[in-house]
C-alpha positions as YAML, in Angstrom:
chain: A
units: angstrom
residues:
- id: 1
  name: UNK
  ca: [78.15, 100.47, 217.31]
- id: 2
  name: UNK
  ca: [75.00, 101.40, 218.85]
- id: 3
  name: UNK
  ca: [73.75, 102.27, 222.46]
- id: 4
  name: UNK
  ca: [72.68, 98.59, 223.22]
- id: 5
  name: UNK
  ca: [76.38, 97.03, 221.78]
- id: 6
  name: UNK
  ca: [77.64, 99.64, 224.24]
- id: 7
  name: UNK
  ca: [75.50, 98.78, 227.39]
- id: 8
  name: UNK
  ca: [76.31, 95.14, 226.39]
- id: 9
  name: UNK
  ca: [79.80, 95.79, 226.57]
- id: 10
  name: UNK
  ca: [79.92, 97.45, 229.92]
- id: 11
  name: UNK
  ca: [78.02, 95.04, 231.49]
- id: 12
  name: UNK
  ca: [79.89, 92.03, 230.08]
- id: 13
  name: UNK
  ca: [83.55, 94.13, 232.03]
- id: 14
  name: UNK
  ca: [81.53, 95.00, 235.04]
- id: 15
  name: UNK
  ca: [80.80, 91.22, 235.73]
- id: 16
  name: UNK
  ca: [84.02, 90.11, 234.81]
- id: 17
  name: UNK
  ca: [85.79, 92.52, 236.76]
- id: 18
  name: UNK
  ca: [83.21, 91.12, 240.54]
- id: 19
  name: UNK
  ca: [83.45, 87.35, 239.33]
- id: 20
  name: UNK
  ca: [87.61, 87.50, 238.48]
- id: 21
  name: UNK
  ca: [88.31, 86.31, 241.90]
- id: 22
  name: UNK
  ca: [85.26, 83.54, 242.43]
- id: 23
  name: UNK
  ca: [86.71, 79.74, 241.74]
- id: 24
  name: UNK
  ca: [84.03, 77.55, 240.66]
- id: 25
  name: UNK
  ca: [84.78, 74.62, 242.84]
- id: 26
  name: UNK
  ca: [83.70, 70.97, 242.45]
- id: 27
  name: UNK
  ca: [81.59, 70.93, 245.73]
- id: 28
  name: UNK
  ca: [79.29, 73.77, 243.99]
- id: 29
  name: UNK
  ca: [79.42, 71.66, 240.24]
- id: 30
  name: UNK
  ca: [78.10, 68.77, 242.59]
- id: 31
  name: UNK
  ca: [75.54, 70.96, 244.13]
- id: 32
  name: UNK
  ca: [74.18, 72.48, 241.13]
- id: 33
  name: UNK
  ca: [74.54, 69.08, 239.29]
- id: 34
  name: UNK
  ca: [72.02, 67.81, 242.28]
- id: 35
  name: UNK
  ca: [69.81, 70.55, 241.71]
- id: 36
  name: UNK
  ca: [69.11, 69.89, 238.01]
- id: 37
  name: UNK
  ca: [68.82, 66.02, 238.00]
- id: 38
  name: UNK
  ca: [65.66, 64.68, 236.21]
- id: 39
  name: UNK
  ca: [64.32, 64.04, 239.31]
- id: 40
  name: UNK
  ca: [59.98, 64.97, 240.07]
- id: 41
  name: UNK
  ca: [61.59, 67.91, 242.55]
- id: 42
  name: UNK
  ca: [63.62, 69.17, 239.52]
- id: 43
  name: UNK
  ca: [61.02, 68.83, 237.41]
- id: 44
  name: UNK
  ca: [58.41, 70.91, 239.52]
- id: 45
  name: UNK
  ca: [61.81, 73.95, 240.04]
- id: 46
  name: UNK
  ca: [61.58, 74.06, 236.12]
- id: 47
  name: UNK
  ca: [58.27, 74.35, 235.66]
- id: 48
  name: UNK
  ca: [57.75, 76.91, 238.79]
- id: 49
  name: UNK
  ca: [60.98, 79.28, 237.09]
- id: 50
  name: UNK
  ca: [59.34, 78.99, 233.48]
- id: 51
  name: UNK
  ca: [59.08, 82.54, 232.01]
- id: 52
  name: UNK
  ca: [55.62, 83.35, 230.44]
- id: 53
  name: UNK
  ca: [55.32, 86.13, 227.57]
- id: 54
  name: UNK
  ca: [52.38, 87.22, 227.16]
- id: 55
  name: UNK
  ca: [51.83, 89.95, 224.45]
- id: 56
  name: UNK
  ca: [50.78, 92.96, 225.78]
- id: 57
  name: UNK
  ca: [48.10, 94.18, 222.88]
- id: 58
  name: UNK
  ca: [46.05, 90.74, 222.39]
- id: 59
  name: UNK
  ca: [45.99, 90.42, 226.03]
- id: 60
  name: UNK
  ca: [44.08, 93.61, 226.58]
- id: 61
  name: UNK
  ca: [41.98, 93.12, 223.30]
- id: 62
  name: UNK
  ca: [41.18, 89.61, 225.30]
- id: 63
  name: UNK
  ca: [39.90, 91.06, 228.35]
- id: 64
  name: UNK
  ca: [38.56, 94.33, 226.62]
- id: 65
  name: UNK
  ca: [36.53, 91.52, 225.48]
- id: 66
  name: UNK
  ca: [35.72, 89.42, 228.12]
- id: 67
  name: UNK
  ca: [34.91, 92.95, 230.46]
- id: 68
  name: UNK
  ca: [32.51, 93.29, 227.56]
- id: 69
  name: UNK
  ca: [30.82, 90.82, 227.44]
- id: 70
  name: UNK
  ca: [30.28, 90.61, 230.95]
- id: 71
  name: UNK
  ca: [28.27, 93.82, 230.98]
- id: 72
  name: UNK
  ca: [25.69, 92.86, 228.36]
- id: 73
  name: UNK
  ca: [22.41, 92.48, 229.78]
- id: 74
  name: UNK
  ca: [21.08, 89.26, 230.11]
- id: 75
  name: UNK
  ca: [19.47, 87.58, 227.41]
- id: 76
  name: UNK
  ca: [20.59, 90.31, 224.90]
- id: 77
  name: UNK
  ca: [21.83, 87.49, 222.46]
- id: 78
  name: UNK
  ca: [19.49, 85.60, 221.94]
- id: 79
  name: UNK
  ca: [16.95, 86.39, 219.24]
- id: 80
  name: UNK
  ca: [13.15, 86.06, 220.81]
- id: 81
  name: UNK
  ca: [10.41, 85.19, 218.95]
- id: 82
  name: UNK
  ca: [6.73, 86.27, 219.88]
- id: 83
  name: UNK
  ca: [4.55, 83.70, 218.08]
- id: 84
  name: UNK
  ca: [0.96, 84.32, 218.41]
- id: 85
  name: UNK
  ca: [-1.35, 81.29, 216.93]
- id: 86
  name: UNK
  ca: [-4.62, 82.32, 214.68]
- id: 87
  name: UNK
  ca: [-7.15, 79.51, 214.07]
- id: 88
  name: UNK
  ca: [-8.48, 80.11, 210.61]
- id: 89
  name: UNK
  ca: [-11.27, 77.48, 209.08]
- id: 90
  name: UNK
  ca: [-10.01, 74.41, 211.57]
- id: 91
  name: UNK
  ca: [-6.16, 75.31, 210.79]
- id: 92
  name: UNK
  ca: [-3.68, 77.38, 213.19]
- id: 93
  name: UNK
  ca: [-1.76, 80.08, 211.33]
- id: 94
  name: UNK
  ca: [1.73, 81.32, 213.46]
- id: 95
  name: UNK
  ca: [2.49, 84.92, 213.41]
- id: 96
  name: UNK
  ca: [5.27, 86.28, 214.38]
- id: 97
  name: UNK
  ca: [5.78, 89.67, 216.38]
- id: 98
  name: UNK
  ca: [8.54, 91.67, 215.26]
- id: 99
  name: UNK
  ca: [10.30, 93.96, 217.18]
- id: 100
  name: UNK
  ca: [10.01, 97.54, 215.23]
- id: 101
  name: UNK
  ca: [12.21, 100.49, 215.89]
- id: 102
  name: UNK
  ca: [10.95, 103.95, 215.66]
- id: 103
  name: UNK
  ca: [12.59, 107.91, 216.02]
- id: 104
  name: UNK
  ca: [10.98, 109.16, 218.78]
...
């Protein structure tokens, strides 16, 4: 058996041993009955107690992601052109500008 059996184990006698002398009574089978109907109130109770798991590692990739994205300048991606029209015997010629990048 391992640690976890073992915790498992203790825990199980510890609650038997404080719930030996509680009677489950009809009055509370009525009452939690009432609780749990299908009913738009017990409806909303489930849907408030639902437990979300969220993995821990894609979660911080996710807003790793977003945070970076946030800080990019503005305009940084989207490619810009710099067209410059030539008129050459009655026709326009486009040139583009590129963008070079040099050692300084």
């Amino acid at each position: 058996m391992n640690r976890d059996d073992l915790l498992k184990d203790d825990i199980k006698i510890i609650f038997d041993e404080e719930t030996s002398e509680m009677e489950f009574t009809d009055k509370m089978m009525e009452s939690v009955l009432d609780q749990t109907t299908r009913s738009g109130k017990g409806k909303i109770r489930r849907i408030l107690n639902y437990e979300l798991q969220i993995p821990l590692i894609p979660a911080a990739v996710a807003v790793a992601a977003i945070f970076a994205v946030s800080i990019l300048p503005e305009g940084i991606l989207e490619k810009q052109y710099r067209l410059t029209a030539i008129e050459m015997a009655g026709s326009q010629v486009m040139v583009q500008e590129d963008k070079e990048v040099t050692r300084k």
